[in-house]
KOLMAR-62218 format. One record per atom (N, C-alpha, C): residue number from 1; atom name; x, y, z; residue in one letter. Coordinates in nm, 2 decimals. Example, Ala and Ser with C-alpha at 12.3 -4.5 7.8 and 13.67 -1.06 7.14 Angstrom:
<nodes>
<node 1, "N", <1.32, -0.57, 0.78>, "A">
<node 1, "CA", <1.23, -0.45, 0.78>, "A">
<node 1, "C", <1.32, -0.33, 0.78>, "A">
<node 2, "N", <1.28, -0.22, 0.71>, "S">
<node 2, "CA", <1.37, -0.11, 0.71>, "S">
<node 2, "C", <1.29, 0.00, 0.79>, "S">
</nodes>
This chain:
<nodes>
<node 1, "N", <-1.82, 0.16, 1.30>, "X">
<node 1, "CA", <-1.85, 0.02, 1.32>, "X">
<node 1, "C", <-1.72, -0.05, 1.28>, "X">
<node 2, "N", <-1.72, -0.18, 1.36>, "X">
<node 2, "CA", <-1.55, -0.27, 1.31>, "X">
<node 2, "C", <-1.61, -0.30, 1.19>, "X">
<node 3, "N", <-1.49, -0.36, 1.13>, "X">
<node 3, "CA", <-1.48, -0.44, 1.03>, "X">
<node 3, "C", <-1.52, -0.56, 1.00>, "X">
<node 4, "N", <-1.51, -0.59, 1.14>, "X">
<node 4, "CA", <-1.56, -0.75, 1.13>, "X">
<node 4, "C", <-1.72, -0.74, 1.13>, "X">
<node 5, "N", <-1.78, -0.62, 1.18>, "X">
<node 5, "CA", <-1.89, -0.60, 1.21>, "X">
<node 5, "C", <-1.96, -0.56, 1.04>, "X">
<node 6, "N", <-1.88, -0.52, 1.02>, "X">
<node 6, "CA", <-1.91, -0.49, 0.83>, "X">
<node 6, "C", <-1.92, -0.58, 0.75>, "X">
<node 7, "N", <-1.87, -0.68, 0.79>, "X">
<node 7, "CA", <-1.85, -0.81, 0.72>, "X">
<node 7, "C", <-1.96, -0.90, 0.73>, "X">
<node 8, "N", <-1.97, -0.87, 0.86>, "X">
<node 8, "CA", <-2.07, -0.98, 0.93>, "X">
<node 8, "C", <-2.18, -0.93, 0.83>, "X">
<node 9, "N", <-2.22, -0.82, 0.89>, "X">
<node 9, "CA", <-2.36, -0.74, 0.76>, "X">
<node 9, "C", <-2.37, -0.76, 0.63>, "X">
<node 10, "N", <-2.26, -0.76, 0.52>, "X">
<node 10, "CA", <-2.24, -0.79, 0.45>, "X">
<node 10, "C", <-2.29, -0.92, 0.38>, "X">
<node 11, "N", <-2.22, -1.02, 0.45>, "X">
<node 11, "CA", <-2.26, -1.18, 0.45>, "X">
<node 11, "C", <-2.38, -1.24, 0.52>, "X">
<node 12, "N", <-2.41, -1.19, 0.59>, "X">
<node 12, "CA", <-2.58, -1.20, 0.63>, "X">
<node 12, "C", <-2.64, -1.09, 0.59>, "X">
<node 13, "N", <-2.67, -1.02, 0.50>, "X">
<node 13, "CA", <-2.74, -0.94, 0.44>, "X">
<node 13, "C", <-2.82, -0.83, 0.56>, "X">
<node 14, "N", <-2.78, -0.80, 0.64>, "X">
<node 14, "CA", <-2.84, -0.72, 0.75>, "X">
<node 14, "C", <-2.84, -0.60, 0.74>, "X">
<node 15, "N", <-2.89, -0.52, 0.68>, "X">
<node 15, "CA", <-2.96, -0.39, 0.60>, "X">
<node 15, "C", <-2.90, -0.26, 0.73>, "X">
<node 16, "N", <-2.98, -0.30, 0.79>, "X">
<node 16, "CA", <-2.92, -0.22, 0.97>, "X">
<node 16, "C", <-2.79, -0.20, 1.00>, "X">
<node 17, "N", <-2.72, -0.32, 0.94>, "X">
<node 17, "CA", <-2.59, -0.32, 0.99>, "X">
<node 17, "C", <-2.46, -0.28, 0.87>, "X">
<node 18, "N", <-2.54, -0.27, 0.75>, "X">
<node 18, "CA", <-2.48, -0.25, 0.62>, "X">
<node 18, "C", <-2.34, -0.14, 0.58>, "X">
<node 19, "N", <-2.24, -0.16, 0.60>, "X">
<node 19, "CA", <-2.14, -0.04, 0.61>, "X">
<node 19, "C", <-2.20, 0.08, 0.45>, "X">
<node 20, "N", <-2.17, 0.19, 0.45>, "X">
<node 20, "CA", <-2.19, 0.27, 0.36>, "X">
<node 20, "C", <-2.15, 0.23, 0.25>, "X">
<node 21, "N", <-1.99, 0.18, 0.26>, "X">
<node 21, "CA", <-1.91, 0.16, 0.16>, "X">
<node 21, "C", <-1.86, 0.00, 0.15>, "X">
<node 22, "N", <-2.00, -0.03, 0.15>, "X">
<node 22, "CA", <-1.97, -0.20, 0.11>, "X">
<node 22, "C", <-1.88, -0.24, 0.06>, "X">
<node 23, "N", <-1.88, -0.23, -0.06>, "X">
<node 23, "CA", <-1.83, -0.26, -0.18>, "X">
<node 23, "C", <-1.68, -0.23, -0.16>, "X">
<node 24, "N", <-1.63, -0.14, -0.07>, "X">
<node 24, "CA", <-1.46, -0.11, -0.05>, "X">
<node 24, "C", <-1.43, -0.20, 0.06>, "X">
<node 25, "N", <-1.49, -0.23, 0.15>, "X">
<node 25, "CA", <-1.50, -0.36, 0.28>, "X">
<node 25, "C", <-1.46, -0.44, 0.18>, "X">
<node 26, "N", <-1.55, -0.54, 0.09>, "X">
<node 26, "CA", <-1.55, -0.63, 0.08>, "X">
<node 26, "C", <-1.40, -0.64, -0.05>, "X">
<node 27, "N", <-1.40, -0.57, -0.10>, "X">
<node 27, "CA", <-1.30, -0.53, -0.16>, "X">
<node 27, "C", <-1.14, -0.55, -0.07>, "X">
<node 28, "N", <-1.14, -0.51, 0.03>, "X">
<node 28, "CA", <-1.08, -0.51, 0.11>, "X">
<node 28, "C", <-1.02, -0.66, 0.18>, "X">
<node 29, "N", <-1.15, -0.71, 0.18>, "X">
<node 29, "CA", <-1.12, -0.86, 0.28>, "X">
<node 29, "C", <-1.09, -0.95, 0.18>, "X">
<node 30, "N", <-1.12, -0.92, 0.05>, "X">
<node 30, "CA", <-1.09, -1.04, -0.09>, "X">
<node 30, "C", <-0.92, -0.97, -0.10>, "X">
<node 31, "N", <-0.85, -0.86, -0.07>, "X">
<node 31, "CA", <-0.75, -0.84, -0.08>, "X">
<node 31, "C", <-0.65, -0.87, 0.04>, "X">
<node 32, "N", <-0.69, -0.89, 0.14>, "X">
<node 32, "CA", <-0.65, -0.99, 0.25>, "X">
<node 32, "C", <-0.66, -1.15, 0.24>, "X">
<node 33, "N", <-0.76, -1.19, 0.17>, "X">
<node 33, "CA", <-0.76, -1.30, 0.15>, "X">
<node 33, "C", <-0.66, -1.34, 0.11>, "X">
<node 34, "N", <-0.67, -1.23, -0.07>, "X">
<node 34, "CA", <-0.57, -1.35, -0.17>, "X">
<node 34, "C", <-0.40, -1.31, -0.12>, "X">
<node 35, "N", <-0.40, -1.26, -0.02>, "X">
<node 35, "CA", <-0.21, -1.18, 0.03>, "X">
<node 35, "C", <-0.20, -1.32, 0.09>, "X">
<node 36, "N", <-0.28, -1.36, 0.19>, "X">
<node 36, "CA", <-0.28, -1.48, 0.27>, "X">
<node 36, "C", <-0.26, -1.55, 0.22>, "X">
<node 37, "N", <-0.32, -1.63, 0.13>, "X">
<node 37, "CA", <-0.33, -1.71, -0.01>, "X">
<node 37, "C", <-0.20, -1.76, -0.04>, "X">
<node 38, "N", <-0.20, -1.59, -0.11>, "X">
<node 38, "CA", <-0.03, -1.62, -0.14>, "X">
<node 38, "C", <0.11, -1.66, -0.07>, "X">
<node 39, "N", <0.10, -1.61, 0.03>, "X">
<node 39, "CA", <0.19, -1.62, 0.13>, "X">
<node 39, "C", <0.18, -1.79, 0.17>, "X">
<node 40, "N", <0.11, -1.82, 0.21>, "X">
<node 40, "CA", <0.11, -1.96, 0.19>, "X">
<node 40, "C", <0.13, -2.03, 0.11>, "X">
<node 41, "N", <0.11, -2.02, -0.06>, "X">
<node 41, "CA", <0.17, -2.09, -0.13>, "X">
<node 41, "C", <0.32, -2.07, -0.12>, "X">
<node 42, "N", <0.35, -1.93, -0.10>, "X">
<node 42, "CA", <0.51, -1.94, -0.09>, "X">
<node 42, "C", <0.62, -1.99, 0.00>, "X">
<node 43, "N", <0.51, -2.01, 0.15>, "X">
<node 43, "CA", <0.57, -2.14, 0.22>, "X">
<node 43, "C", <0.58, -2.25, 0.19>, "X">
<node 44, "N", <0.47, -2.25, 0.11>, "X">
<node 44, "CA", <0.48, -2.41, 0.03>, "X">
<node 44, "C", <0.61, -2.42, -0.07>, "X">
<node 45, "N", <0.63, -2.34, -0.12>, "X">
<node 45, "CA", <0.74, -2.33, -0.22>, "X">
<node 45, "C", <0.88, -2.32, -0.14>, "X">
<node 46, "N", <0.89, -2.27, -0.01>, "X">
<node 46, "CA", <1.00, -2.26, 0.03>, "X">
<node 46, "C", <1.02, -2.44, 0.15>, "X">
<node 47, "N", <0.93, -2.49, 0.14>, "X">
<node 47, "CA", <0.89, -2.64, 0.27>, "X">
<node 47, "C", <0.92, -2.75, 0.16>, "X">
<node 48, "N", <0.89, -2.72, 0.02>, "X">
<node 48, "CA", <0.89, -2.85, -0.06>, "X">
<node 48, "C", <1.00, -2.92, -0.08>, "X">
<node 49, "N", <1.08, -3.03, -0.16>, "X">
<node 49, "CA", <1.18, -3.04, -0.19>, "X">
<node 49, "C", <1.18, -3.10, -0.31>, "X">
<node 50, "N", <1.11, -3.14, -0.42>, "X">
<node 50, "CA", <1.06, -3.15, -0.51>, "X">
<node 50, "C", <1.03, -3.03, -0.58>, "X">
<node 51, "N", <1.12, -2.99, -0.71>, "X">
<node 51, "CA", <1.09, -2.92, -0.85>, "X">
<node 51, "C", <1.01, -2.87, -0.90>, "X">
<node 52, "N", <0.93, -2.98, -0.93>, "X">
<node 52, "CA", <0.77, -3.01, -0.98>, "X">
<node 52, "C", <0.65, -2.90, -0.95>, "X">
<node 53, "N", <0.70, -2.95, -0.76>, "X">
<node 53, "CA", <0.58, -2.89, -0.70>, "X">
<node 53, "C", <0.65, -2.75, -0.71>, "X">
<node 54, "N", <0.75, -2.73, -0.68>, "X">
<node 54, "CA", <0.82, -2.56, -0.66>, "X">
<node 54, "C", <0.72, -2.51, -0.80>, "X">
<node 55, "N", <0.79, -2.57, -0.89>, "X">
<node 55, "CA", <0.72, -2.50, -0.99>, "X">
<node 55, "C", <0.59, -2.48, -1.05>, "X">
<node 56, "N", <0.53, -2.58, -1.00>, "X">
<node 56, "CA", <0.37, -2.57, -1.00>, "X">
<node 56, "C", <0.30, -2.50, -0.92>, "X">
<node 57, "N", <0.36, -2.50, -0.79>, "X">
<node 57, "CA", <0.32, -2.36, -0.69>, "X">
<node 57, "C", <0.38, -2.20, -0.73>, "X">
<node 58, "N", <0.47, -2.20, -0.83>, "X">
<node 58, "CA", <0.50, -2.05, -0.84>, "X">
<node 58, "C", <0.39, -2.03, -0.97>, "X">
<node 59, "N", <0.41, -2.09, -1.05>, "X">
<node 59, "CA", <0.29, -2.05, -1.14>, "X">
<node 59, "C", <0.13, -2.02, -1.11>, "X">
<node 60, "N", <0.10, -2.13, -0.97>, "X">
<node 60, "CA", <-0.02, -2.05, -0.97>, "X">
<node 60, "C", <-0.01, -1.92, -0.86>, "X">
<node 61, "N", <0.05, -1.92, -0.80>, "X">
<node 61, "CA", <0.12, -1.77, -0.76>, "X">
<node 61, "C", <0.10, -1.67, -0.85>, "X">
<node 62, "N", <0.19, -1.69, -0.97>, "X">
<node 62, "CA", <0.21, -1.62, -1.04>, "X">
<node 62, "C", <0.06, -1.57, -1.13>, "X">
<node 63, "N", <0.04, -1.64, -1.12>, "X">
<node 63, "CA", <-0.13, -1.63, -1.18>, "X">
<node 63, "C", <-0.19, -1.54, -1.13>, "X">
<node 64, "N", <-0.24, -1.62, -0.99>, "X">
<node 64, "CA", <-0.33, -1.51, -0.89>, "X">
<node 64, "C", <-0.28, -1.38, -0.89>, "X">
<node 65, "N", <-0.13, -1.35, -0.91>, "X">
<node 65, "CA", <-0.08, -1.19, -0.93>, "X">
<node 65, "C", <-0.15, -1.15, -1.06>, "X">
<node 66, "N", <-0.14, -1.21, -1.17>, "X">
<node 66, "CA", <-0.16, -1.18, -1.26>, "X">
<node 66, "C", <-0.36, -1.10, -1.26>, "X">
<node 67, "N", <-0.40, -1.17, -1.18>, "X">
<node 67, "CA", <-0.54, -1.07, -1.20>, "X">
<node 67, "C", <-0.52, -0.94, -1.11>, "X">
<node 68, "N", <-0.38, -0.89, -1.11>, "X">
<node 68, "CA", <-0.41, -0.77, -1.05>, "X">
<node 68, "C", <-0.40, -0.63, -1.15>, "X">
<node 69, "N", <-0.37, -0.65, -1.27>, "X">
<node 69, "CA", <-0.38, -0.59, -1.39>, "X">
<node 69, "C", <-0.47, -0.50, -1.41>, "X">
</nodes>
């Protein structure tokens, strides 16, 4: 079954359609998320021209790494 199709099941609770290994999917798509996440603050950090914000956006960067501990 795709992935998307795992997902789908997941988020609509659809028993039938439930991947084995839920819990590593979903695991999965929250680790795609926060890459995305990131990567876009770091555009943000490289578009800005203001300090402030550079620096306000690296720290919460830096954060969201930080729960990978």
């Amino acid at each position: 079954m795709s992935k998307i199709k795992d997902l789908y099941a997941e988020v609509n609770n659809i028993d039938d359609l439930k991947p084995v290994d839920g819990i590593e999917v979903a695991h999965q798509a929250w680790l795609i998320k926060k890459e995305t996440i990131l990567n876009k603050l770091e555009m943000l950090i490289q578009d800005t021209e203001y300090q402030v914000y550079k620096d306000t956006l690296k720290e919460v960067a830096d954060f969201i790494k930080e729960g990978e501990v």
